[in-house]
N, C-alpha and C positions, 0 to 999 in steps of 0.2 A: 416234790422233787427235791434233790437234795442240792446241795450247793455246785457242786461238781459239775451237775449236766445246768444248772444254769448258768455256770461260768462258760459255759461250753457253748450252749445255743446264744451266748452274750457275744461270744468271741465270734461265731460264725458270721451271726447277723453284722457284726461292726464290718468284718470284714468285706462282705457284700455292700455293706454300705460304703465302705474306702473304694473299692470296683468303680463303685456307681461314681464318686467324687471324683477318682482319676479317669474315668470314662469323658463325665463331662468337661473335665479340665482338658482333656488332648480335643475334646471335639471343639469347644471354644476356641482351643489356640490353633487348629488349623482352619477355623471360618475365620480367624482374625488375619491368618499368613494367607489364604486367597484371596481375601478382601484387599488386602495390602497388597498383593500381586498383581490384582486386577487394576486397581488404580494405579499401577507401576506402569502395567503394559497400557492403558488407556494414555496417559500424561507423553509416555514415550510415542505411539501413536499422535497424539496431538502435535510435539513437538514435531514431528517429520512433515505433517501437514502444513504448519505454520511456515516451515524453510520452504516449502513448496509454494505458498503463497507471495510470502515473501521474494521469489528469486523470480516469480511472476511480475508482481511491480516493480521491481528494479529492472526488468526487461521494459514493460510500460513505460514506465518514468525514462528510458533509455530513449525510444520511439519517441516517446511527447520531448525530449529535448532536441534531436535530429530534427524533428518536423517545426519544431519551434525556431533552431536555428536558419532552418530554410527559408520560412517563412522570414525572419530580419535581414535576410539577405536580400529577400527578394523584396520587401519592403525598402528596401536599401536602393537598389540598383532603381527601383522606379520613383524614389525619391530623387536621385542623379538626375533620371531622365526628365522630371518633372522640370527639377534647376536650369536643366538645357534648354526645355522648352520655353523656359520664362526668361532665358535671356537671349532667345532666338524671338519672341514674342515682343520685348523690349526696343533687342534692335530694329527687328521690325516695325514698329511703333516710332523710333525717332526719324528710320527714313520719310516715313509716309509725312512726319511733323516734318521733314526738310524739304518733301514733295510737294506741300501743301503749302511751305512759305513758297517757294518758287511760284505757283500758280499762282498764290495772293501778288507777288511781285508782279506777274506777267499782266495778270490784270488789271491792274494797278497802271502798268505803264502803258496800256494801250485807251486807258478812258484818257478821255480830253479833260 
């Protein structure tokens, strides 16, 4: 063969082979741009999930503070009543000890 046609079938072949190079080059770069896509919309996914969780406990956390505050209220108020009771129990207690001197007195002055 002379040099002509093997410059010729040199040139073809390169050129099929630059095909094949820019083939695989765009097929790389777009498994790289949906991979990147994918973890785009996954992450954004995620994050929407997260505000969701999130706006969930701060609703909980809402509820356990109300029912928290009830509760010291109501701890509260029967702690009051308890005060009351022990100073209604108190007083009750010194009448009975005024009750009880009086009897010791009465009996007292009736022994010979």
């Amino acid at each position: 063969m002379d040099r002509c046609a093997m410059e010729f079938i040199a040139r073809r072949w390169w050129r099929r082979a630059e095909i094949w190079v820019i083939a695989a080059l765009l097929l790389a770069g777009g498994l790289i741009l949906g991979y990147q896509a994918g973890v785009w919309s996954a992450s954004s996914e995620q994050t929407k999930q997260l505000a969701e969780v999130r706006a969930a406990y701060d609703a909980a956390l809402g509820k356990r503070d109300i029912r928290l505050n009830s509760l010291a209220e109501k701890t509260q108020d029967a702690a009051v009543k308890v005060q009351e009771a022990s100073n209604s129990a108190v007083h009750a207690a010194d009448t009975a000890s005024k009750a009880a001197e009086k009897v010791n007195e009465a009996v007292e002055r009736q022994v010979p």
